[in-house]
BAVEXLUM-902528 format. One record per atom (N, C-alpha, C, O): residue in one letter; x negated, y, z negated. Coordinates in steps of 0.02 Angstrom, whole numbers, plus 50000, padded with zeros to 5 digits. Layout:
N
AXYZ;...
END
This chain:
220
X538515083651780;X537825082151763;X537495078051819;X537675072551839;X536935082251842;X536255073951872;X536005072351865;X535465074751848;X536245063851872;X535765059151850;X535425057251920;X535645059251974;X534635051151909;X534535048651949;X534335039451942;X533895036751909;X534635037751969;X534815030451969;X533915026952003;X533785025752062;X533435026151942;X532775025651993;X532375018051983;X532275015651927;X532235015952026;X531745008252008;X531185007452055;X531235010152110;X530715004452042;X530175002852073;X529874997652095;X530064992852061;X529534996352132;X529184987952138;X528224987652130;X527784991852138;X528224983552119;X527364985252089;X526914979452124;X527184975752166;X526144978452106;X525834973652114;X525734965452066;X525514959752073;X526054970052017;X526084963351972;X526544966451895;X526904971351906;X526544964451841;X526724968551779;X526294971751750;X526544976651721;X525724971351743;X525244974151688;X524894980051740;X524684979151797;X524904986851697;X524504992451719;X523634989751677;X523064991551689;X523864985951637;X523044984351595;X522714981051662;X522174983551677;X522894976951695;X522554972051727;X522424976651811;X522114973851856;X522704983151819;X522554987751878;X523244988651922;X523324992551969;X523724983951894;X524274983551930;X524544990751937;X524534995051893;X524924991352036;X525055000052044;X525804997952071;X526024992252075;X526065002952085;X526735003252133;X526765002052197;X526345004152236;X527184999152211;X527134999252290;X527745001952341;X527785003152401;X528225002152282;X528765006552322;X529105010552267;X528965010152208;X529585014452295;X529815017952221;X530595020452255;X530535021552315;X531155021352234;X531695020552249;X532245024252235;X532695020152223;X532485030352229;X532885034252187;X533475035852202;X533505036152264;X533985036952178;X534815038052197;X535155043752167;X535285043352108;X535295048452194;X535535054952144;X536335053552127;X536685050452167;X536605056152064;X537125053352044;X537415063352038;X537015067652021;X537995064652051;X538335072552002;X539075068251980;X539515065952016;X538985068151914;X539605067451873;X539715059551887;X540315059051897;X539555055951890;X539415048051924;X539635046551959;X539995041551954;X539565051552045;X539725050252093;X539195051152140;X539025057052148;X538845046052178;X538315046352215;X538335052552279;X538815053652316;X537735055652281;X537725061352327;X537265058852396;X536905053852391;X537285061252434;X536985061752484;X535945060352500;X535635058252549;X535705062852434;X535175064452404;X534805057152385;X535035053652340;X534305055352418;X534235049152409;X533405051652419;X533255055752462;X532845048352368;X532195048752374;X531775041052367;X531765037952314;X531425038452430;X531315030652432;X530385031652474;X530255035952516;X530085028552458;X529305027652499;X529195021252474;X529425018652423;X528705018852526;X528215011152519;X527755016352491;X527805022552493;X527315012652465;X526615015152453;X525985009652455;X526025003852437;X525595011652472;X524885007652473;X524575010352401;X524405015652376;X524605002452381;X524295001252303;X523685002052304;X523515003652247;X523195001652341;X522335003652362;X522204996352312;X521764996852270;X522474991452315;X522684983252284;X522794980052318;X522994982352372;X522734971952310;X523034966552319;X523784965252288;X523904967152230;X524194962552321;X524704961752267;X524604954552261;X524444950052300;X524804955152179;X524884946752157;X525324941752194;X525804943652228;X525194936252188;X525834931652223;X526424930752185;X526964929952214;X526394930852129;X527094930352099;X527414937452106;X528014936952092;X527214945652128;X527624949752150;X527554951552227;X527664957152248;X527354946252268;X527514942752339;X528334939852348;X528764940952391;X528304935152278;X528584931152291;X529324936752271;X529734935952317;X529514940352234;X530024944552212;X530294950152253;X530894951552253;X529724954352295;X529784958052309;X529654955552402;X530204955852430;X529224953852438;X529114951752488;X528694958152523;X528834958952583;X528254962452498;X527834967052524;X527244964752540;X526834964052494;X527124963452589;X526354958552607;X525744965852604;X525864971552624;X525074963252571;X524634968552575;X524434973452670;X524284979052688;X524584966952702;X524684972652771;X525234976152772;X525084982152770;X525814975452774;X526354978352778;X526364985852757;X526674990452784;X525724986152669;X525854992552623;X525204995552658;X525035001352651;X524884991052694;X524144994352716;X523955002852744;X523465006552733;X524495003452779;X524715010752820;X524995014252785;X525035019952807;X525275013152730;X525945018252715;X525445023652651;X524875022752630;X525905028452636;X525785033552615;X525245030252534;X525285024352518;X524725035752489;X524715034652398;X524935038452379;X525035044152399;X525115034652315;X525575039452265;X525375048552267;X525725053552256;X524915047952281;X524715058652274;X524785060252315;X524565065952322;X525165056952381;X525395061152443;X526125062152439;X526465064552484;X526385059452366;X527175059652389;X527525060552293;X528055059652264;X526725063152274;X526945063452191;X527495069352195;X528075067952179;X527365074852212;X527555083652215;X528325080052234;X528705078252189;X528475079452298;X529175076052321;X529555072252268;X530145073552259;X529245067252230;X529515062652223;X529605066752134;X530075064052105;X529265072352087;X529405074552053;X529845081052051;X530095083652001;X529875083652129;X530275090652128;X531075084252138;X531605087452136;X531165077052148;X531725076052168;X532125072252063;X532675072952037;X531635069752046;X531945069251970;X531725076951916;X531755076451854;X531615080751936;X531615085651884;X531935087851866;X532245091151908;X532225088651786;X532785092151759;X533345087551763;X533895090151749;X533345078951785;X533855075551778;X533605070751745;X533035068651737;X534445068251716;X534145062151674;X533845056451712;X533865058051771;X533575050451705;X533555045351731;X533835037351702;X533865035451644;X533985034251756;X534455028451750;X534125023251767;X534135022251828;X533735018151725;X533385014151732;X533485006651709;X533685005651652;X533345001251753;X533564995151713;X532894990651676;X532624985551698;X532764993551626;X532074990751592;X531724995751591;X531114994951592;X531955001351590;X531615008351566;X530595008051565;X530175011351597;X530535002951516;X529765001351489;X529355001651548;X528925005951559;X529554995751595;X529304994351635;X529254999051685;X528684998351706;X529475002951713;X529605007651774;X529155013951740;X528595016051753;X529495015151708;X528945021151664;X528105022251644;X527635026251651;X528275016151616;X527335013851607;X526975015551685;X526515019351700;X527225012751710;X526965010451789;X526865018251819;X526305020551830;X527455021651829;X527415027451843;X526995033051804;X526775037651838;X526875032951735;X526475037851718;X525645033651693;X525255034951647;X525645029951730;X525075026151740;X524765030851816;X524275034451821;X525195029151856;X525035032151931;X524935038051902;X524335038651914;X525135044451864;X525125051551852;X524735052451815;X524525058251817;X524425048451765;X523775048451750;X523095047651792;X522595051051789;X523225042551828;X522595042451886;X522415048751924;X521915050751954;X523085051351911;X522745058851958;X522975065351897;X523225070951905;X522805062251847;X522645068751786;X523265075051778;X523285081251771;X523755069451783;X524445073551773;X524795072351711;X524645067251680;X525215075951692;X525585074251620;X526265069451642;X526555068851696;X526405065951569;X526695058551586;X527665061851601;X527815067851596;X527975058151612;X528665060151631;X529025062151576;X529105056951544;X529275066551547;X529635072151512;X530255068251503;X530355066251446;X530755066551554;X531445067351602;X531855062251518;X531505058251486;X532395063151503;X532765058651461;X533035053251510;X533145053451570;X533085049551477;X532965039651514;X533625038351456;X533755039751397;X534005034251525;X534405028651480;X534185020151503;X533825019051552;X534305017451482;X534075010351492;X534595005451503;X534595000451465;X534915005751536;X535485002451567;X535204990451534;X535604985751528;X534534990351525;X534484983851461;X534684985951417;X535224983451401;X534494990051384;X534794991451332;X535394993051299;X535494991351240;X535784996151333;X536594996351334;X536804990851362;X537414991451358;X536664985051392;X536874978151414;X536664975251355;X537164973051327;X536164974051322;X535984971751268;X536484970251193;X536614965951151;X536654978351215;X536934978151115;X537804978551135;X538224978751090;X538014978551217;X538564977551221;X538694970251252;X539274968051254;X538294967351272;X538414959051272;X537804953851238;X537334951751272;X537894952251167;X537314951451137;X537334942551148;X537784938751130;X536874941451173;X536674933051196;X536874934551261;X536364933251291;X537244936251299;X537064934251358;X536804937451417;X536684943351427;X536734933051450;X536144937251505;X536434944551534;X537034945651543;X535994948551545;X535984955751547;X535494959051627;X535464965051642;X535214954151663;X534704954351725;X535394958551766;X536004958451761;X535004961351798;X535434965651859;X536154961651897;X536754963151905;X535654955151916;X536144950151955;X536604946751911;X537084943451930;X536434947651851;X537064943251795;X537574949151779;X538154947551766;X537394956551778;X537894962051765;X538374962751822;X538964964451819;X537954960651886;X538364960951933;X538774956751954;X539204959351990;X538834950951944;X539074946351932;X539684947251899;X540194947351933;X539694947851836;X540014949051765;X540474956951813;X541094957051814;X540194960751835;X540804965751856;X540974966551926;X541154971651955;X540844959651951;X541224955852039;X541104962152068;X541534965552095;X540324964252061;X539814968752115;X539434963252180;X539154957752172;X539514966152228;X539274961952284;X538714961552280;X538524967452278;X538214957652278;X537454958452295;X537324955252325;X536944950952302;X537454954752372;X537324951952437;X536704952252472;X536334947352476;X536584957252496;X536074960652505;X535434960152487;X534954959952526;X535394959952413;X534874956952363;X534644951252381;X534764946552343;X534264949852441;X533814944252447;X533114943452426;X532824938452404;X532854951352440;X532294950152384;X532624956552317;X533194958652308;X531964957952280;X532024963952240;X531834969352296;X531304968052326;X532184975352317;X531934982152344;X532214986552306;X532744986752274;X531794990052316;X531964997452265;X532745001052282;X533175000952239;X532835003452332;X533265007152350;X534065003052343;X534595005652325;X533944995852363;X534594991652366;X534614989552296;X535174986952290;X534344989352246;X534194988952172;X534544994652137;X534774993152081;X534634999952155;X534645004752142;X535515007052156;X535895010152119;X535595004852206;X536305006252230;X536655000052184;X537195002052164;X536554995852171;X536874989752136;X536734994452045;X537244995652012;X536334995752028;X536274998751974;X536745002951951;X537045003251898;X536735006552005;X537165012651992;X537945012551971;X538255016051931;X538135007652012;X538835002551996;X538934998851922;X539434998851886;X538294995851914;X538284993651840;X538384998551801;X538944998851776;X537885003451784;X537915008951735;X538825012051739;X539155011951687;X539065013951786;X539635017051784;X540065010651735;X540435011751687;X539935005551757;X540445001951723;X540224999351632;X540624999151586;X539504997551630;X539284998251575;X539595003251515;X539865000951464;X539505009851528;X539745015251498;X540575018051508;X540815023651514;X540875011151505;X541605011351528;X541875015451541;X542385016851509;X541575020751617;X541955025151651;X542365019751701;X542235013651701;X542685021651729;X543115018051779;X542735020151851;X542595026251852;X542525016551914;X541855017151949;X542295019252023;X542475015152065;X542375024752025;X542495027152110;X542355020252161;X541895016152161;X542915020952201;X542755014652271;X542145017552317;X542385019452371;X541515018452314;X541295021052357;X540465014652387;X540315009052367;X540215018052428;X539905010852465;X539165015052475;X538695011852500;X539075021552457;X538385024252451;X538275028252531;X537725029752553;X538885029352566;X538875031652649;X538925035752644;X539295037252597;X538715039952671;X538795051152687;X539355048452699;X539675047752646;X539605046652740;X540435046952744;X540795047952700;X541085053352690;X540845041452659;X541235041952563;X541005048152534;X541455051052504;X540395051252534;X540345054752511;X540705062752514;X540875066652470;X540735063352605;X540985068552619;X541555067252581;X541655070052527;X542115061152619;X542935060952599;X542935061952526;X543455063752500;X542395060852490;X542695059552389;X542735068152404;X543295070752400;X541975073752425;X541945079052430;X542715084552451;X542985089652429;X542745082352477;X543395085352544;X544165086352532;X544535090752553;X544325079952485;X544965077152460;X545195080752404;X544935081352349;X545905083952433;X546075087952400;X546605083552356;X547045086552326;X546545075652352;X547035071452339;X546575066852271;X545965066552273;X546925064052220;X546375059852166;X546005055352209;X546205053752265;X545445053052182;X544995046952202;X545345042052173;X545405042052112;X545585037852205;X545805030552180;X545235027552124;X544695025252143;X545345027852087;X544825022352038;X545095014051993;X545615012751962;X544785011952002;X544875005651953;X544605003751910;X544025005551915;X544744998851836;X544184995551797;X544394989851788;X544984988051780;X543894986451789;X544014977851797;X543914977351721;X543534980351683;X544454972051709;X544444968651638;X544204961051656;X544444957151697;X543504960151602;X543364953351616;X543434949951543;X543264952051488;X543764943151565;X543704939051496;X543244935751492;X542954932251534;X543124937151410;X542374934551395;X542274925451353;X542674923251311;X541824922551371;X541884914851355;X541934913051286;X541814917251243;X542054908851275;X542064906451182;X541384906851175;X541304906251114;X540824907551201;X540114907851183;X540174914651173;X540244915551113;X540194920251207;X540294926851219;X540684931351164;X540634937351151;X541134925751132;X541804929151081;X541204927851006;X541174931450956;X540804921951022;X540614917450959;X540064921750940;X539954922350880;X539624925550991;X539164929950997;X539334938350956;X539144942650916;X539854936051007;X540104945550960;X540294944250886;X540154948150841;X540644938250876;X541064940650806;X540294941650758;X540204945950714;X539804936150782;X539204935750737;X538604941050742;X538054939850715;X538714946650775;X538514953850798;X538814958450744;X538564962450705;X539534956050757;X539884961950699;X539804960650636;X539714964850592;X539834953250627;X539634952450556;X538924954850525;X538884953750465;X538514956950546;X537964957150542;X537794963450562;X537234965750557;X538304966550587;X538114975450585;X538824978750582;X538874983450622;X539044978250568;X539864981650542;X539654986350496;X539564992250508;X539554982750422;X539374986750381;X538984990550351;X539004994250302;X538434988450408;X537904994750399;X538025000050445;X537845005450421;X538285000450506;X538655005850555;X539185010950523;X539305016850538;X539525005950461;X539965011750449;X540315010950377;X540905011750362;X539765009250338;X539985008650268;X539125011950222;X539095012250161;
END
């Protein structure tokens, strides 16, 4: 199956208040192993960006001044998620935003089935934090990198989460045509691993009071 591992960065949160995109970021996944296939643009918001998504993202209004609008790179950026699912962390948010932009130019809103990688962090670690950098954290993912929010490096850290979220066991791979060829090529297994993490007496105190409280409506 392909999925696509996708996030965005904007001018602020609210599409009410005019807020647009300013970059957009995508990762193709077959069978949850990252491919070669990667779809990423800046975009000029025909906006100011707010300072508090200055401060997150670090896209200065000159910087986006030159670069491509969304209707020069809609066709591309929909022939590259069509017919796959999508892998999103806060689903709401990315979506809105995006079929906000596809409305401005009198298009129909995104179709594609969405998983919500909050939401499966949510109801599988209930109280505690669930933000990108706390999942990664929690499954000794490097984010290094992550100095601001960018789409594309957001995206590659995501993709790591979800595999482990949905307790597949997550291929060693680093997102390089290289890895990609050797996983391709190898007529030998992919080494895989799954990290077991122990969870805190807050964490244990959280779940038992989860189950109590939905046990028996799940399955009685």
């Amino acid at each position: 199956m392909k999925e696509v591992v996708l996030d965005t960065e904007t001018t602020g949160i609210s599409i009410k208040e005019g807020h647009r995109i300013v970059e957009i970021g995508c990762i193709e996944l077959e069978n949850l192993i990252p491919t070669k296939k990667k779809f990423h643009c800046y975009l000029n918001p025909e906006r100011k960006v707010s300072e508090k998504a200055l401060e997150v993202h670090g896209y200065t209004d000159q910087f986006l001044s030159d670069k491509k609008k969304f209707k020069e790179v809609e066709d591309e950026f929909l022939n590259f998620i069509n017919g796959k699912r999508l892998i999103i962390h806060n689903a709401e948010f990315d979506i809105s935003h995006l079929n906000n932009e596809l409305s401005i130019l009198g298009k129909k809103k995104l179709s594609n089935e969405i998983i919500d990688t909050l939401v499966l962090a949510r109801e599988k670690y209930p109280g505690s934090s669930v933000s990108l950098d706390a999942l990664c954290k929690r499954y000794n993912i490097d984010n290094s990198k992550r100095t601001h929010h960018t789409a594309l490096i957001d995206c590659e850290l995501l993709a790591k989460v979800y595999i482990n979220l949905i307790d597949q066991k997550e291929p060693l791979f680093n997102f390089s045509e290289d890895d990609h060829d050797i996983i391709k090529n190898s007529k030998t297994n992919v080494n895989y691993f799954k990290k077991i993490i122990k969870p805190s007496s807050d964490e244990l105190s959280n779940h038992q009071k989860y189950l109590e409280k939905n046990l028996k409506k799940n399955f009685f």
